[in-house]
N, C-alpha and C positions, 0 to 999 in steps of 0.2 A: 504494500500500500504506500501510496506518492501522491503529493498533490504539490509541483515544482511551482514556488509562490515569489520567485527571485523578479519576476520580468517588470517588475509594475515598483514606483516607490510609494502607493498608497500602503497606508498601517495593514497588517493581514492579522484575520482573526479567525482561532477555528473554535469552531462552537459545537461540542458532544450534544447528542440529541437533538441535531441540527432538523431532524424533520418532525421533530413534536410540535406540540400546540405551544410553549414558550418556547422553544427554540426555533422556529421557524420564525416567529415574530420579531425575537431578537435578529436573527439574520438579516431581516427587513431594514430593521431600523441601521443594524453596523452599516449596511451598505448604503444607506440615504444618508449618511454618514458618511460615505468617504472611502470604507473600510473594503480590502478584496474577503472576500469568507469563504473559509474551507468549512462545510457540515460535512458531520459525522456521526454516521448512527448505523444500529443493526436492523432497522424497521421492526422491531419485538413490540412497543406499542407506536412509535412513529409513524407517516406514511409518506410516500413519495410526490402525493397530492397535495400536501401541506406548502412544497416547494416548486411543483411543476412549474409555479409564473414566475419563476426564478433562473430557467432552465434557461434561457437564450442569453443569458447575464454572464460577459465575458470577465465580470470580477466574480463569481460564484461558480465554487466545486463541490458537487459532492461524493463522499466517499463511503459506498456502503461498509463497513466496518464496526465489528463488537469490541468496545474499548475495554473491556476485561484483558486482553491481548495487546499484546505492545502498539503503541502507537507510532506507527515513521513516518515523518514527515520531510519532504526535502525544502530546501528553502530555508527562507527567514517565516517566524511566527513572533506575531509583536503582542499578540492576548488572545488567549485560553479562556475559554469560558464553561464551566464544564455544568451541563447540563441533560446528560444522559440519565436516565432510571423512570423506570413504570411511577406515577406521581398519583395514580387514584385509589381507593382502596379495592375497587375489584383489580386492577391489576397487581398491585403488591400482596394482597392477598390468594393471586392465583399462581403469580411467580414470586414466592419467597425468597427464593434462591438466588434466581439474578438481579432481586434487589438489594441484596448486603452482599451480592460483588461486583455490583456497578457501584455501589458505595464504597467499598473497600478498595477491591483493585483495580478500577475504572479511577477513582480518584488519585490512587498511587500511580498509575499508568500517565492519567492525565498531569499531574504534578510531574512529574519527572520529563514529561514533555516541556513544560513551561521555563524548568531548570536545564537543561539542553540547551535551551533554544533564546533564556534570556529574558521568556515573554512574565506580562504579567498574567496573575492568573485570579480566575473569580469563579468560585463555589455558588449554585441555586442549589442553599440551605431549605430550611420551611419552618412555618408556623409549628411541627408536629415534634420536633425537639423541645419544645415547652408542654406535651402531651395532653393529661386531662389538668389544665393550669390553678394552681389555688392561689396564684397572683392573677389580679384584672384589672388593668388590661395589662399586656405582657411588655416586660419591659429585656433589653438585650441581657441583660444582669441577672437576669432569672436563669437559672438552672434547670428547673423543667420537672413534670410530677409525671415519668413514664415507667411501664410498665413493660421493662425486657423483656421479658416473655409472655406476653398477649400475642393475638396475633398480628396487631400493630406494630408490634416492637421490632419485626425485619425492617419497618421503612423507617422507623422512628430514629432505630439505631443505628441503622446505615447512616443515617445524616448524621448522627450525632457525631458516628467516628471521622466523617468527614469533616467536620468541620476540625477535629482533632488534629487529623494528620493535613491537613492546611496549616493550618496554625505552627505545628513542629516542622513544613518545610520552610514557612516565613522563619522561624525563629535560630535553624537549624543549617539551614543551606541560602537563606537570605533573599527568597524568592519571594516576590512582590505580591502578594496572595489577598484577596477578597470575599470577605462573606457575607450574603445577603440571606436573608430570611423570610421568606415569600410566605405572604398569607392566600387566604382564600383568591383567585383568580378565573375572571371567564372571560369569556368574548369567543368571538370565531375560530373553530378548526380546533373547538372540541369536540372529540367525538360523542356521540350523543347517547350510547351506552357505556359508556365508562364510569357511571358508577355514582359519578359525583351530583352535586345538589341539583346543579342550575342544567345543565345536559339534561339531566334523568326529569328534575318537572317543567323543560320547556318542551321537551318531547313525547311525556304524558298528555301536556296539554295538547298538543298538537296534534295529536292522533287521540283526543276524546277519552286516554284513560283516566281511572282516578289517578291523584296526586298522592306518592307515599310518602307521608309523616312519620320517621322513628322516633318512639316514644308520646309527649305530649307536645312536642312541637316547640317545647318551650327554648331548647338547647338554643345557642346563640352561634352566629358567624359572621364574619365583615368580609363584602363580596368588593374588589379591586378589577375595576377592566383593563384588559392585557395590554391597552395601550399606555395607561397611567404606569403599570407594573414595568415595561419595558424601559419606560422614562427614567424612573427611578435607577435601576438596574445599569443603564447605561451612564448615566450620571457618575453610579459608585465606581464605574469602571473608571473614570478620567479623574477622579478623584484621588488624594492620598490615605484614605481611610482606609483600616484591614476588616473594620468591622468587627463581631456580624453587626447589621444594623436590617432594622424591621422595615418592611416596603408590603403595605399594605393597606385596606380602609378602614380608620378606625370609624365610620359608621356602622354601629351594629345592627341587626335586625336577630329576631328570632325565626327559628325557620317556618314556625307556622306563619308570621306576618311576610315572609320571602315565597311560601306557598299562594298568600292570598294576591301579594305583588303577582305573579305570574298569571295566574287566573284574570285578574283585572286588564292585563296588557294582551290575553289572547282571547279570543271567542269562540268558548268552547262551551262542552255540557259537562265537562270535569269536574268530578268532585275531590275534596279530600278524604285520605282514605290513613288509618293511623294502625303501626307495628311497631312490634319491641325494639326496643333501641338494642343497638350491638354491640359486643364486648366492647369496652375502653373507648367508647365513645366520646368525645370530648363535651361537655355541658356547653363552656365556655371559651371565644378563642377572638382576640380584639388587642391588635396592635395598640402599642404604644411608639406613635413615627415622630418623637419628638426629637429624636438623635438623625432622623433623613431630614427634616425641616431644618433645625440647626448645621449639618454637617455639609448638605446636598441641594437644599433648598427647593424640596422636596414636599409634594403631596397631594394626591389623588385630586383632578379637577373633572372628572367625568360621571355627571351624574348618574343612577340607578337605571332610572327609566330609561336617559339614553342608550348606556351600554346593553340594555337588556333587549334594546329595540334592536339594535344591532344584529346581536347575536341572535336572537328569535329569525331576521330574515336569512341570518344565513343559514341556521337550521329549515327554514322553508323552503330556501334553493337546492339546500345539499342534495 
């Protein structure tokens, strides 16, 4: 595997998980930026679709590749962005496995590229390092109230050691290293089965089924559109902060009122419809971006409604 990145002197950036729903976005953005981008990904939950309008784009590579396995790159690489791993819970709960080693040796693989090669480099951490939180709202400084063996604890702890073994290359070998902490995020070129809140009931709604509420609905989440999140993200990139710092909306909603938001925004005969909440679910989960405001100058300006309007048509074209 080669992607020769010497011919051009714009910044080159390769970005793991370059064909997922935030890595494709980010690609977007590096490149209206400036930047040539190598993606890289194994398509395990990725797709090709994600990037097809990318394809006649002579600053954009991609290279199908499972970053568990050594990373060769020819060329100069000026940032690393490592953003490979299953991110829903039906996917990390179906592959446990290749998500604590796309955390583990996807991160070491990807690190060690970055130190090769000079670049800097920035970890997509998550909300889920701070687990089920009995701090509210979450601040960087928290430690996190997670449960290693639930069956959350493959993705929980996959990040957690990532962020680890970031931190001891920064400290250790001197590489320029960044952590971000991504909270709840939608928008387009999620897949609509995947598991997660806003997928599962804009696509309920949309095909007339009920709406499924775990538990009483009460639990809480702050939803971030991908354009706001990629802002942020990119920001921390040209930044000197190592981080981690939280990039997300600390508008919360509880998920019955994020139920009844989608019903109101679609026209359907959908009801809500309510089931046991699942292991280690989190009750609560609401950024504290007072360190992206101060550090980034940073924070979410895309309202609810608009992002959701968004995202809804592109679930109606898909």
């Amino acid at each position: 595997m080669s992607s020769d990145s010497s011919s051009s002197n714009k910044p080159v950036s390769l970005v793991t998980g370059g064909a997922g729903f935030l890595g494709s976005h980010l690609s977007d953005r590096l490149l209206a930026e400036g930047h040539r981008v190598i993606a890289v990904d194994n398509l395990l939950t990725g797709s090709e679709a994600n990037i097809a309008h990318l394809a006649g784009n002579s600053d954009f590579d991609f290279i199908k590749h499972d970053v568990t396995k050594y990373i060769d790159i020819a060329g100069d690489v000026d940032f690393v962005f490592h953003f490979a791993s299953p991110a829903s819970p039906m996917d990390y709960l179906e592959l446990p496995i290749q998500t604590l080693k796309v955390g583990s040796l996807g991160t070491h693989n990807a690190l060690g590229l970055a130190k090769a090669k000079g670049a800097k480099f920035l970890i997509a951490s998550t909300s889920e390092v701070y687990g089920d939180p009995l701090v509210h709202p979450q601040t960087e400084d928290y430690w996190g109230n997670v449960n290693p063996i639930g069956p959350r604890g493959v993705y929980d702890e996959a990040k957690r050691f990532s962020e680890a073994i970031t931190f001891a290359y920064n400290r250790s070998h001197g590489v320029d290293t960044k952590v971000v902490r991504i909270f709840n995020t939608y928008g387009p070129r999620m897949r609509l089965r995947d598991g997660r809140v806003v997928p599962a009931f804009i696509g309920q709604a949309l095909e007339g089924e009920p709406l499924t509420v775990f538990g009483d609905g009460s639990q809480t989440r702050s939803f971030c559109f991908v354009r706001d999140l990629i802002d942020g993200i990119f920001r921390l990139s040209q930044s000197s902060s190592h981080g981690p710092v939280n990039i997300g909306n600390p508008k919360e909603m509880t998920i019955l009122q994020f139920a009844e938001k989608i019903l109101s925004l679609i026209d359907t005969d959908s009801k809500i419809e309510y089931r046991p909440l699942p292991e280690d679910d989190p009750k609560v989960r609401q950024p504290d971006i007072s360190l992206a405001r101060e550090l980034l100058g940073w924070e979410p300006i895309v309202e609810v409604d608009e992002g959701l309007a968004e995202t809804i048509d592109y679930f109606r074209k898909d």
